[in-house]
C-alpha positions in Angstrom: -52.6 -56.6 -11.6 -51.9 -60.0 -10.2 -51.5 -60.8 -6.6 -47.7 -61.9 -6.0 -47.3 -65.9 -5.8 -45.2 -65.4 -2.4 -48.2 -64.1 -0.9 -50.7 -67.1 -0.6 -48.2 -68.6 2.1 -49.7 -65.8 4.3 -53.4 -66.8 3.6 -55.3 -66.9 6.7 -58.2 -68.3 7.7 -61.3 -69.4 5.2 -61.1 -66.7 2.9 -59.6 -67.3 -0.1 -58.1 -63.2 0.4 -57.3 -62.7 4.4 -53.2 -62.2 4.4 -51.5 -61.6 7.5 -47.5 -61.0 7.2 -45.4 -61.2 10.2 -42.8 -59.1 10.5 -42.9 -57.3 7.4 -40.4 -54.6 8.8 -37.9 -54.7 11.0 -37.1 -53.3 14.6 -35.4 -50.4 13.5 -38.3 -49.8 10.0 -40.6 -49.6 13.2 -38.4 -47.1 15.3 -38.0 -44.9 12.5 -41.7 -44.6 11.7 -42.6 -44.0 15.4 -40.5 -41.5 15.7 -41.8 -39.7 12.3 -45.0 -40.2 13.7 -44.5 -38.5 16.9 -42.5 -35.9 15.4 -45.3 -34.6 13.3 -46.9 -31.4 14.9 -49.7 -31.4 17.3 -52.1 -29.7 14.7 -51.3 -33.1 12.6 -53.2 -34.8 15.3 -57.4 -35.2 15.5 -58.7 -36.3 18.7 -62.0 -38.2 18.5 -63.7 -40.1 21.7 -62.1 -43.2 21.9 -58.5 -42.4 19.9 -56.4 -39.7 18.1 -55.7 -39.9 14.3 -53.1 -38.3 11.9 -54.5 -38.2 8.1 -51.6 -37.9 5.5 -52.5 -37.8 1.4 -55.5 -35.3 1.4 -59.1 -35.2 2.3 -61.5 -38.2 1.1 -64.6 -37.0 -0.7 -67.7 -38.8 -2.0 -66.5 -37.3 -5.2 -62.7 -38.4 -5.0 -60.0 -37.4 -3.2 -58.4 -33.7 -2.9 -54.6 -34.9 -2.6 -51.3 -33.9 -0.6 -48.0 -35.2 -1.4 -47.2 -38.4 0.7 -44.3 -37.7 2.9 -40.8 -40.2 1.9 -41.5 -42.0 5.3 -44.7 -43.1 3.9 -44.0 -43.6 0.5 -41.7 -46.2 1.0 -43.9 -48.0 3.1 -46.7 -47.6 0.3 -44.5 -48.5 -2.5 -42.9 -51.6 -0.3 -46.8 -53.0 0.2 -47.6 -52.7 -3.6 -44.4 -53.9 -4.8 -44.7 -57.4 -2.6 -48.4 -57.6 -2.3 -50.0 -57.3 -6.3 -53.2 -56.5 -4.7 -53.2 -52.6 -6.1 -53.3 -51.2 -9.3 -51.1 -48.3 -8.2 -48.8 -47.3 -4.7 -51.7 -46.1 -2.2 -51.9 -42.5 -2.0 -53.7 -42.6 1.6 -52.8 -43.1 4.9 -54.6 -42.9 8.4 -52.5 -43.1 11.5 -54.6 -44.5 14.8 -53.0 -44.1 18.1 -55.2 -46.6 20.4 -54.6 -46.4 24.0 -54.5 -49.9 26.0 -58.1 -49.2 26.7 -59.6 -47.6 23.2 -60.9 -49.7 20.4 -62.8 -48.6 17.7 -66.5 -49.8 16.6 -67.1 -52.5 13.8 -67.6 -51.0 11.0 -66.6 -51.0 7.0 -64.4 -48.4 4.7 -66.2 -46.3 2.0 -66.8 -46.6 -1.4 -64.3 -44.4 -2.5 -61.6 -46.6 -2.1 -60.2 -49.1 -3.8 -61.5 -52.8 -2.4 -58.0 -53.5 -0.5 -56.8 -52.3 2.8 -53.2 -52.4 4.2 -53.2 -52.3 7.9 -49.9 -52.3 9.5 -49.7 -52.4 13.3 -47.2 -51.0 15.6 -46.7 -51.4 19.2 -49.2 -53.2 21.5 -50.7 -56.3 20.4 -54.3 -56.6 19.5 -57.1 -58.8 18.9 -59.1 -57.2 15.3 -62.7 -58.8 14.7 -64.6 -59.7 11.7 -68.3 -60.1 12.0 -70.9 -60.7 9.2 -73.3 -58.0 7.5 -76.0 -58.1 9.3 -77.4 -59.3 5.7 -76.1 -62.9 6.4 -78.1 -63.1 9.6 -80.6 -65.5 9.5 -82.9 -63.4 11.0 -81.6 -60.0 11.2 -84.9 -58.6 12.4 -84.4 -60.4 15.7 -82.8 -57.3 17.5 -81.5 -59.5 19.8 -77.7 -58.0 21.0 -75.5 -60.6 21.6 -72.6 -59.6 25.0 -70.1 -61.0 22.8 -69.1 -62.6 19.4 -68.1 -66.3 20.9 -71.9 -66.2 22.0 -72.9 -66.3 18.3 -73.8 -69.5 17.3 -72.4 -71.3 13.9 -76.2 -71.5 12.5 -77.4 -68.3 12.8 -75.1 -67.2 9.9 -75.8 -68.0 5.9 -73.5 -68.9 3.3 -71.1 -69.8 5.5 -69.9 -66.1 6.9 -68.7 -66.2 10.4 -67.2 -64.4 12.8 -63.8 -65.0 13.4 -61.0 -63.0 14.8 -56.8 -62.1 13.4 -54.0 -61.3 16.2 -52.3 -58.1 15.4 -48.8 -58.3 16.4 -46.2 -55.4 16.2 -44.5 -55.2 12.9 -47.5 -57.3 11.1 -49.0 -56.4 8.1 -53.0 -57.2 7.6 -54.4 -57.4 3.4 -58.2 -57.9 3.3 -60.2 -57.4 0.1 -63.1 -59.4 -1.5 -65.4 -61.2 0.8 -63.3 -59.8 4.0 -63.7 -56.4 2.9 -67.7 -56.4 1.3 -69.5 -58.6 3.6 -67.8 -58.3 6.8 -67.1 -56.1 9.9 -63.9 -54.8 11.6 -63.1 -53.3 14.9 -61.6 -53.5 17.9 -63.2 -54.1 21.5 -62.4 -50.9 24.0 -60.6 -52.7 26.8 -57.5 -53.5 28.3 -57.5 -56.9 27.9 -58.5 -59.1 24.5 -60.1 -62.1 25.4 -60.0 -64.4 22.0 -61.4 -68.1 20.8 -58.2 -70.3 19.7 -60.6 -71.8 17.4 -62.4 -68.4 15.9 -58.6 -66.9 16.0 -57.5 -67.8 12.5 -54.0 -66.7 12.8 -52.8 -67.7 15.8 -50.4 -69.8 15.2 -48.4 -67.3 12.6 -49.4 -64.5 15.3 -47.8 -66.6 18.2 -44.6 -67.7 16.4 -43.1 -64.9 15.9 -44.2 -62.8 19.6 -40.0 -63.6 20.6 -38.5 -61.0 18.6 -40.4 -58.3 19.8 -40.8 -59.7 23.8 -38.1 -57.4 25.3 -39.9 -54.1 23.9 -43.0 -55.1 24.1 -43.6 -57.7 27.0 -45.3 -60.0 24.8 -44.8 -63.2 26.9 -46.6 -61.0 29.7 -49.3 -59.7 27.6 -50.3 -63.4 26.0 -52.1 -66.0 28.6 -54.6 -68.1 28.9 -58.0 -67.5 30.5 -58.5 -71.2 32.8 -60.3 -72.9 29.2 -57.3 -73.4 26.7 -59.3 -72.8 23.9 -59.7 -69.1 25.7 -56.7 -66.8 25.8 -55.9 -63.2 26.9 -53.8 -60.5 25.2 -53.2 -57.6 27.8 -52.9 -54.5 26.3 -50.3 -52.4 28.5 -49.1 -50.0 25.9 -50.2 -48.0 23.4 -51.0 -49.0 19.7 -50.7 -47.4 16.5 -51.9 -48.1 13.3 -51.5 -47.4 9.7 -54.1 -48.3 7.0 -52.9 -48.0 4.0 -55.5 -47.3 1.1 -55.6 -46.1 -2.7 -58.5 -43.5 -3.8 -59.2 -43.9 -7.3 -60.4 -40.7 -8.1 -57.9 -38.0 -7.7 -59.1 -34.5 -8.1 -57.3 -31.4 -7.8 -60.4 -29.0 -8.1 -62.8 -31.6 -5.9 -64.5 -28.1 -4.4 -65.1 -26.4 -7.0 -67.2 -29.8 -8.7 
């Protein structure tokens, strides 16, 4: 399993295995899976305090995973990821839809062991702001207890090994890869409000993120949803729509009987 040599033009960031891939399906790739999404019955959904969530593949377990067929709408977009990333040994098997409303987020927070070390985020919709913060391990003092109000009040030295916190602009129709470092020693999640106020310098895809916000402006208001917050280093990202997500995963362990173990 080798990562595809196309792919290190996406490299963002630091870390030698951040990838963010703009536009990596088109206008009408992201219609179609709206509308597949949506069409999928109410008892599909899971509501939980701060957004709703549609699992498709089968129910992760400590032990493995109990699985259920992929539907075609999501295999292709599984098999397209492993085919042009490399990162996976096999197409992922597992899929969690996240509808974020423009005021939900989700708290920062790592996947479980029983996946494989490489997540596939694909975003649809709104634009967001997605933040990577340390383990807590690479505090220099983590015993502080001191709660920082935000992330850009973090200072460069309080970190070890050179983990900081940086943050990755989620367009519509991007496609996020994390595995290694960005997956075992840091954070992800997204603040619950309307609008994303981000650091130009701690942003480490920006200029990717930015260039490609005119194809989707008419749909999606982009050019009204981007601005800048008095401090040019400082920028906004209004969320005024909804946002879903898919992360795209591969459990290992695949057991048909996982109950009955």
């Amino acid at each position: 399993m080798e990562e595809k040599d196309n792919l290190g033009r996406y490299k963002v960031g630091s870390l030698p295995t951040l990838f963010y891939v703009p536009d990596f399906i088109t206008d009408s790739d992201q219609s179609l899976l709206l509308n597949n999404i949506y069409e999928a019955p109410a008892s599909k959904w899971k509501m939980l305090k701060n957004r709703r969530l549609q699992n498709w593949g089968g129910v992760v377990h400590e032990k493995g995973l109990l699985p259920q067929v992929l539907p075609p709408w999501l295999t292709n977009l599984t098999q397209k990821i492993y085919d042009e990333s490399g990162l996976f040994p096999s197409a992922m098997n597992h899929v969690l839809i996240n509808e974020y409303q423009h005021n939900q987020g989700i708290m920062p927070h790592q996947d479980g062991p029983a996946y494989f070390p490489v997540v596939a985020i694909l975003s649809l919709g709104s634009p967001v702001v997605m933040d990577f913060t340390p383990h807590a391990r690479f505090k220099q003092d983590s015993q502080d207890g001191i709660e920082k109000d935000s992330d850009f009040e973090i200072g460069k030295d309080e970190w070890l090994d050179d983990h900081h916190p940086f943050s990755v602009l989620l367009m519509p129709r991007s496609l996020l890869i994390f595995k290694d470092k960005a997956y075992s020693d840091y954070l992800h999640g997204i603040k619950d409000c309307a609008i994303h106020c981000y650091n130009g310098v701690r942003a480490v895809n920006e200029t990717q993120a930015l260039k490609y916000k005119e194809s989707d402006g008419d749909l999606f208001n982009l050019e009204d949803a981007l601005d800048t917050t008095g401090k040019e280093e400082y920028k906004n990202i209004s969320r005024t729509s909804s946002r879903v997500s898919l992360t795209c995963r591969l459990v290992p362990k695949v057991h048909k009987n996982l109950f009955r173990l």
